[in-house]
N, C-alpha and C positions, 0 to 999 in steps of 0.2 A: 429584645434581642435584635440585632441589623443584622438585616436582609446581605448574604451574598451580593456582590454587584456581580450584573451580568457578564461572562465570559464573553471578552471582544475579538471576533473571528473577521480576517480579510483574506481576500484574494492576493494569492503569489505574486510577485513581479519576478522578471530575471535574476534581481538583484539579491532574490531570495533563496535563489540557487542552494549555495554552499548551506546556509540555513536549514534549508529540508532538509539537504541529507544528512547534519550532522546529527536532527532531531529523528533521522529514522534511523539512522544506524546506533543511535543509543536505543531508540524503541526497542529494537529488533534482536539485542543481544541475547536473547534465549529463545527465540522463537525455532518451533522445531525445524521448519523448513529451511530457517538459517544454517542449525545444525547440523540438518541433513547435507545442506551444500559445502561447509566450512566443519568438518567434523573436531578438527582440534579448534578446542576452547582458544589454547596461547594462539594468539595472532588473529582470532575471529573477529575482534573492536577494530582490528586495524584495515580486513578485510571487508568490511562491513562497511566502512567508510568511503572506503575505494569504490565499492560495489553502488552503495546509492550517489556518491557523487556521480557516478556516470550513467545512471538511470536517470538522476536530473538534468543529464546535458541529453541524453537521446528522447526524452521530450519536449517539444518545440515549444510546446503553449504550457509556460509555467502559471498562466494567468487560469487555468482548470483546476489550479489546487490551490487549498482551504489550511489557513494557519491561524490556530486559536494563540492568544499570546497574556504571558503574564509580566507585567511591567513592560508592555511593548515590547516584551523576547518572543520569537516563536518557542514555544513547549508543546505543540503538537501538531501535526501535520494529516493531510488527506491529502492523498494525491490520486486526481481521475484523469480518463480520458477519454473522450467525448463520441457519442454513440458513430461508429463505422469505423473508429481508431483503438480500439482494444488489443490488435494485438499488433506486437513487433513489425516493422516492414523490415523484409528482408536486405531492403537497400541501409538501413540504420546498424541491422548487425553486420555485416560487410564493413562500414564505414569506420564503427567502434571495435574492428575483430581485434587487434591489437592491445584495447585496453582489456578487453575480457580477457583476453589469453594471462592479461598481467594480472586482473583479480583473483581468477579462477583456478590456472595453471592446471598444474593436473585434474582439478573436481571440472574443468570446463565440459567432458563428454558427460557428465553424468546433469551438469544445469542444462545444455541443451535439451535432455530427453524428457526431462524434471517439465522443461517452457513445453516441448513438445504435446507432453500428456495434457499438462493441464488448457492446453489451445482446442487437443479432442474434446475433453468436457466442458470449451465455454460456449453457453449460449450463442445464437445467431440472431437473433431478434433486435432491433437497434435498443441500444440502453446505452445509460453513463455507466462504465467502467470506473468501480471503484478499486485500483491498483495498490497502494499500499494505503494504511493509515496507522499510527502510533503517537505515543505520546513518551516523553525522555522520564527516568524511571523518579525520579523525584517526586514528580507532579501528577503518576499515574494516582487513579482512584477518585478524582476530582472533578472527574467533566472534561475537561479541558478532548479528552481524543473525540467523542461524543459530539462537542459543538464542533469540531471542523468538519466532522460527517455530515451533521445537521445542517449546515450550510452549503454544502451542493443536491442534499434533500429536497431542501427547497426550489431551489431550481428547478429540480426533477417536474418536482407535483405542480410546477408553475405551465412546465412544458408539458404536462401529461406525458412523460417519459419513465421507463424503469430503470433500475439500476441492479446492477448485478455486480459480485466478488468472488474470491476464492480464501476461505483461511484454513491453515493446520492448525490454529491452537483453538482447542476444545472449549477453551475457560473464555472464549471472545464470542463465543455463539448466541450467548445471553444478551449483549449486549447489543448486538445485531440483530436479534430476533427483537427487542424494545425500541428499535428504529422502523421496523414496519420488513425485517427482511426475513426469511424464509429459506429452508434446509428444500432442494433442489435434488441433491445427487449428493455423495461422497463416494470417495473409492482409495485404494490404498497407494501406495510410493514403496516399493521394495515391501519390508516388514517392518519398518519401522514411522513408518509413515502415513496420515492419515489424512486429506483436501474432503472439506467440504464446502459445495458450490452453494452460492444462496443467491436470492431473485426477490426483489422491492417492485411491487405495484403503485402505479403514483398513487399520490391519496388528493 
């Protein structure tokens, strides 16, 4: 029986922009948090879209994120940000207010409060922020979202640095917990909503 060949993961360039986001916003099409933000289904792919293109232009260093790729396509993305840059500068939403106004529209007061909460429960401690990670739904169940994690892991454990996240979906804790990360806090979003924070010691 031949061996799998090994899932080949690189580092983002700019030019990989458009690429992530369109591999997180197919990731992300059922993710509750999505939901929570985009409550109607019709037009959530198209908002989704919108929403990670512009999280990929309000991070400067796309070269912090990790794309696993099959035939040289990215299929799955990690996107971090590097310990004392976790969360939003204030000068970045200011600069982008405009295009949230355009993704979010009305749901905008309620994703502020959503960034809000989740900035009280993140850690302070320097760590890599791991911000989003997905994989496009073809190719989930494969490895493929796994090894783009696994390759800013390494870094981590190379720098003796921790890493830390945030997810609402329940069925992704397993796989997170087999990376070396660890259940921290959770707490609720309205009632329909559940964030659990986790925390990675280098190894």
């Amino acid at each position: 029986m031949m061996e799998r060949p090994p899932i080949i993961v690189r580092a983002a360039t700019d030019t990989d922009r458009a690429a992530t986001a369109s591999v997180l916003a197919q990731a992300f099409i059922d993710d509750p948090a999505m939901a929570y933000l985009f409550r109607s289904a019709a037009g959530r792919d198209n908002r989704l879209a919108r929403f990670f293109a512009l999280m990929s232009d309000v991070d400067a260093e796309a070269s912090n994120w990790s794309l696993a790729l099959e035939d040289g396509v990215p299929v799955a993305a990690a996107t971090w940000r590097a310990p004392g840059s976790w969360a939003t500068p204030a000068s970045a939403m200011l600069r982008f207010l405009p295009r949230l106004v355009s993704v979010f529209g009305t749901a905008l007061p309620r994703a502020l409060t959503l960034q809000s909460v989740l900035e009280t429960h993140h850690p302070t401690a320097p760590h890599w922020y791991l911000q989003y990670a997905g994989c496009v739904p073809a190719q989930q169940g494969k490895g493929y979202g796994g090894a783009a994690i696994r390759d800013r892991l390494a870094q981590c454990d190379a720098e003796g640095l921790p890493a830390a996240l945030e997810t609402a979906t329940e069925s992704n804790l397993g796989l997170y917990r087999s990376l070396g990360f660890v259940i921290t806090d959770s707490f609720p979003i309205g009632n329909t909503l559940t964030f659990w924070t986790m925390w990675r010691e280098p190894r």
